[in-house]
C-alpha positions in Angstrom: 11.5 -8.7 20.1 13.5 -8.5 17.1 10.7 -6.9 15.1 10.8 -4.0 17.7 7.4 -4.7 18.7 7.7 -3.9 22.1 9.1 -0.7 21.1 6.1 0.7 19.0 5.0 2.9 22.1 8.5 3.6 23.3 10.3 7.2 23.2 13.1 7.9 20.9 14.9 9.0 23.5 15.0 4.8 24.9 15.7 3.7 21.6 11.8 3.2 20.6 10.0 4.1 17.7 7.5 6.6 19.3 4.8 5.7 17.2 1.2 6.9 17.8 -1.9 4.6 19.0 -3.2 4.1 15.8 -0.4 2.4 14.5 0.2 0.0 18.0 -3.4 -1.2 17.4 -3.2 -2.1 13.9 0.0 -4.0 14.5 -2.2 -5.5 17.4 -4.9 -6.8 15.1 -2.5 -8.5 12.2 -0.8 -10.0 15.3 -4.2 -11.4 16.9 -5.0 -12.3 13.4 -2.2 -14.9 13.0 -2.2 -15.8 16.8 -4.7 -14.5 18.6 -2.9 -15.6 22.3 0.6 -14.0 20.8 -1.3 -10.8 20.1 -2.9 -10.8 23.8 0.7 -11.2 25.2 1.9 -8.4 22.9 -0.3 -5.7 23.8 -0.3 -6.1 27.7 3.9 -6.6 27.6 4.5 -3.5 25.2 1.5 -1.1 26.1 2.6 0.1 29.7 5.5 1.8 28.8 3.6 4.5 27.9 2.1 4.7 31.5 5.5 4.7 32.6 6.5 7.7 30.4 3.1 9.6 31.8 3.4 9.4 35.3 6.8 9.0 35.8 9.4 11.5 35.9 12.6 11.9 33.7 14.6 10.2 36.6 12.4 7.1 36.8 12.1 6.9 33.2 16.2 7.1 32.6 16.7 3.9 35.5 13.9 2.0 33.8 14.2 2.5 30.1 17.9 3.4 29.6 20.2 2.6 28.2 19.3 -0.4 26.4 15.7 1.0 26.3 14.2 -3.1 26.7 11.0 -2.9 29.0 8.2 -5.2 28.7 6.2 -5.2 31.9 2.5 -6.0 33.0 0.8 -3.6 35.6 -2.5 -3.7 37.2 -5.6 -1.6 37.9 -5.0 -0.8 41.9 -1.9 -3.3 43.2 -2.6 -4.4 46.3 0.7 -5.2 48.8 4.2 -4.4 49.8 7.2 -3.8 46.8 10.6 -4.0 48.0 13.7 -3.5 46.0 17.1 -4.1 46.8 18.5 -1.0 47.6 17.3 -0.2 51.0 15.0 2.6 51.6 13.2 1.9 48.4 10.0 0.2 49.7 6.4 1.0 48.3 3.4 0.9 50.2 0.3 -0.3 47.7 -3.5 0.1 49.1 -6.8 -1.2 47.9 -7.0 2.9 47.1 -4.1 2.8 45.2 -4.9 3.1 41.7 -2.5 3.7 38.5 -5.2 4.5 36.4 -7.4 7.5 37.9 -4.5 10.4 37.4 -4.6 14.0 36.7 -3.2 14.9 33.4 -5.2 18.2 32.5 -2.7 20.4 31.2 0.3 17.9 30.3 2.0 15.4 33.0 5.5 15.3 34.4 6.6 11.9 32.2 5.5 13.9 29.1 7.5 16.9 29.4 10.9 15.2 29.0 9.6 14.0 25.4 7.5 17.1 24.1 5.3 14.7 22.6 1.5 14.9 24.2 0.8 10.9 23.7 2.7 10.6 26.8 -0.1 12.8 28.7 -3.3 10.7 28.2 -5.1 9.0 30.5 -4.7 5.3 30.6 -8.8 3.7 31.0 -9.7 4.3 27.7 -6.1 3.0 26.1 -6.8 0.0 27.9 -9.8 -0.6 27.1 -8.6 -0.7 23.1 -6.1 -3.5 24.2 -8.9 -6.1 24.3 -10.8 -4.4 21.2 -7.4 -4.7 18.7 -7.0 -8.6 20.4 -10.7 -9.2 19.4 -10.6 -7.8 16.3 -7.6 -9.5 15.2 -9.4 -12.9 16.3 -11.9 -12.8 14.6 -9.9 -12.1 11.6 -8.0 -15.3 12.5 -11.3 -17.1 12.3 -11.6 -16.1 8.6 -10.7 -19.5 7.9 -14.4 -20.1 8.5 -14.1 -19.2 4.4 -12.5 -22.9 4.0 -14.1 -24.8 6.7 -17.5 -24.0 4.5 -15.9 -24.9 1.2 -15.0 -27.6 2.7 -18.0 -29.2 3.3 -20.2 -31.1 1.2 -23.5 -31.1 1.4 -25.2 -34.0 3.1 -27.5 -34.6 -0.1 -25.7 -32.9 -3.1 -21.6 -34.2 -2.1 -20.4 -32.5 -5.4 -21.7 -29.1 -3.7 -20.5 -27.1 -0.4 -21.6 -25.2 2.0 -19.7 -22.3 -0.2 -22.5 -22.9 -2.9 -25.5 -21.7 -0.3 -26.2 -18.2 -0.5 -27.3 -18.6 3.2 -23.5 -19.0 4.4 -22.5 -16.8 1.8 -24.6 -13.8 3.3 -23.0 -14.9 6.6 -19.3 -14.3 5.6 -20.5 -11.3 4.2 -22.0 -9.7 7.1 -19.3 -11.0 9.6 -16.6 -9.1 7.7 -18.7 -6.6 7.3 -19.1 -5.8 10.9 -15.3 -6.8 11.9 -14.4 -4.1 9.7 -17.1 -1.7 10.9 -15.1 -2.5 14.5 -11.9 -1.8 13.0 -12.4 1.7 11.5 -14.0 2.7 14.9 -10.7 0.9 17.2 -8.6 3.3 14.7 -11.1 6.4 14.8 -11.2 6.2 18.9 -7.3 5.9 18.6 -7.2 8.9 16.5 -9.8 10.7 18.8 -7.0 9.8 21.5 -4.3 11.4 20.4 -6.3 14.0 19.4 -7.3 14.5 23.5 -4.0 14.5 24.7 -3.1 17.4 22.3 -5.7 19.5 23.0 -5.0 18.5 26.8 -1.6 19.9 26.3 -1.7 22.9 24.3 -4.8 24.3 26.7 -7.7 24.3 24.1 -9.4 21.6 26.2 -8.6 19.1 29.5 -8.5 15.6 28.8 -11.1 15.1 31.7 -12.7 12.0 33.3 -15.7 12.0 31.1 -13.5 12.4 27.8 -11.8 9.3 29.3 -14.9 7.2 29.3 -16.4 8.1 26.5 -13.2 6.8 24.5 -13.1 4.2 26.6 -16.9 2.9 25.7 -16.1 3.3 22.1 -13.2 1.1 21.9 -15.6 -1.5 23.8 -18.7 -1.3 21.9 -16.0 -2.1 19.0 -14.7 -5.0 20.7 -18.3 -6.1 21.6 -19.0 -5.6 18.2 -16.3 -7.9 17.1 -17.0 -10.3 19.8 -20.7 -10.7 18.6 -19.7 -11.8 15.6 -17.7 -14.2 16.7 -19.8 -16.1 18.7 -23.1 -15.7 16.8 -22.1 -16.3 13.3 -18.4 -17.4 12.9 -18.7 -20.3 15.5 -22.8 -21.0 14.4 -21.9 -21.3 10.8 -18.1 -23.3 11.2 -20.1 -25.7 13.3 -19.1 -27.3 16.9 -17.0 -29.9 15.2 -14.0 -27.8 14.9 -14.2 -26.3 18.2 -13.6 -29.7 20.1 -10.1 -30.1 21.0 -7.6 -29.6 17.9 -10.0 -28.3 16.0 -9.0 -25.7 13.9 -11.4 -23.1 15.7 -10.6 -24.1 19.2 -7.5 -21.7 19.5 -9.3 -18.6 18.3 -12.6 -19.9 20.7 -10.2 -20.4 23.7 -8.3 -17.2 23.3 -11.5 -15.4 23.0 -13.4 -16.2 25.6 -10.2 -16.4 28.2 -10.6 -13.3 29.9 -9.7 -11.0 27.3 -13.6 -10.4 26.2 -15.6 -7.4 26.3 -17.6 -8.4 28.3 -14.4 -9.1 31.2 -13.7 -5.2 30.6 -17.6 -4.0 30.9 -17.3 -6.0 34.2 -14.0 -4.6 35.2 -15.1 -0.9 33.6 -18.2 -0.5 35.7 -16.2 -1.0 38.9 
């Protein structure tokens, strides 16, 4: 909070820093890298604000957002139920139909308008889906103490020698950063290539359409799945099982990672 987080995504206008996707990602990753269950919580408590500031008029915006401009809030695909408020006369009425998600921006969107900045015109599958890619990423960065768990260990038959001293685990670390950072540049390109789509969107040269919308969206999960592979098939293979029992040093990163939050959850949640 005091970092401002929560306001990367935020207008100027609320007291945020109206920063682009690129930079909400990247701040994702180093956070996922240190913790990668702080970094989950990050991204789904700062990300919908930029929702709210897309389909939400200047009105709704002012009562939420100003004038302290603090909003952390969760949201779902299609909410389900009754919401009342306190004043009467405010009730919403929430179907199995209802869906945030699948809205109409071609050509700008009412939220955007108050901010003249076209970020606030996209459409929100495809930013979700890089959520889970950035917390992913920035996991299995935080696994990259796989480094010292192999230096650590001595070989069975040669104790003066570790696992370090193998060229086998050495062409492991290699190729798991390797690919993490192959999933990196394409979480920032697809960010880029998002921004790029609501700009276009709003100036006319091209609608940000459905298919636009998935095709981002695929991207930032192949680059999660990407990252996710890794994980599981050399990070965790080559650390060894002992440090993913309870207290382990890998357990956190193991738990976090396969706790919803995989891409695998969002192929799942994607193809419905």
């Amino acid at each position: 909070m005091d970092a401002g987080f929560h306001r990367i995504l935020q207008p100027r206008r609320y007291g945020g820093h109206e920063f682009g996707l690129p930079v909400f990602y990247r701040v994702v990753v180093e956070i996922a890298r240190g913790c990668p269950s702080t970094g989950w919580a990050l991204s789904l408590t700062a990300a919908h604000v930029l929702q709210v500031c897309t389909v939400l008029g200047e009105q709704a915006q002012d009562e939420l957002l100003a004038p302290e401009g603090d909003f952390i809030a969760t949201s779902t695909v299609a909410p389900v139920g009754v919401a009342r408020a306190d004043v009467p006369g405010h009730v919403v009425h929430f179907t199995h139909e209802t869906s945030l998600l699948d809205l109409p921006v071609e050509g700008g969107s009412v939220g955007s308008q108050p901010h003249g900045n076209p970020m606030y015109a996209g459409r929100a599958p495809s930013f979700f889906q890089g959520e889970p890619a950035a917390v992913m990423i920035g996991t299995v960065y935080a696994a990259d103490e796989d480094a010292r768990i192999v230096a650590g260990r001595s070989l069975l038959l040669e104790p003066d020698r570790t696992h370090a001293d193998l060229h086998d685990y050495q062409r492991h670390l290699g190729e798991a950063l390797g690919v993490v950072r192959t999933a990196e540049a394409c979480l920032r390109q697809t960010a880029e290539d998002c921004m790029d789509a609501c700009r276009r969107d709003v100036s006319g040269e091209a609608p940000f359409t459905t298919a636009e919308d998935n095709r981002l969206a695929l991207t930032f999960l192949n680059a999660g799945r990407m990252a996710w592979d890794v994980l599981q098939g050399i990070v965790f293979r080559t650390a060894g099982s002992r440090h993913a029992r309870d207290g382990g040093s890998a357990a956190s990163v193991l738990s976090c990672a396969g706790s919803g939050a995989t891409p695998s959850a969002c192929a799942r949640n994607t193809s419905r």
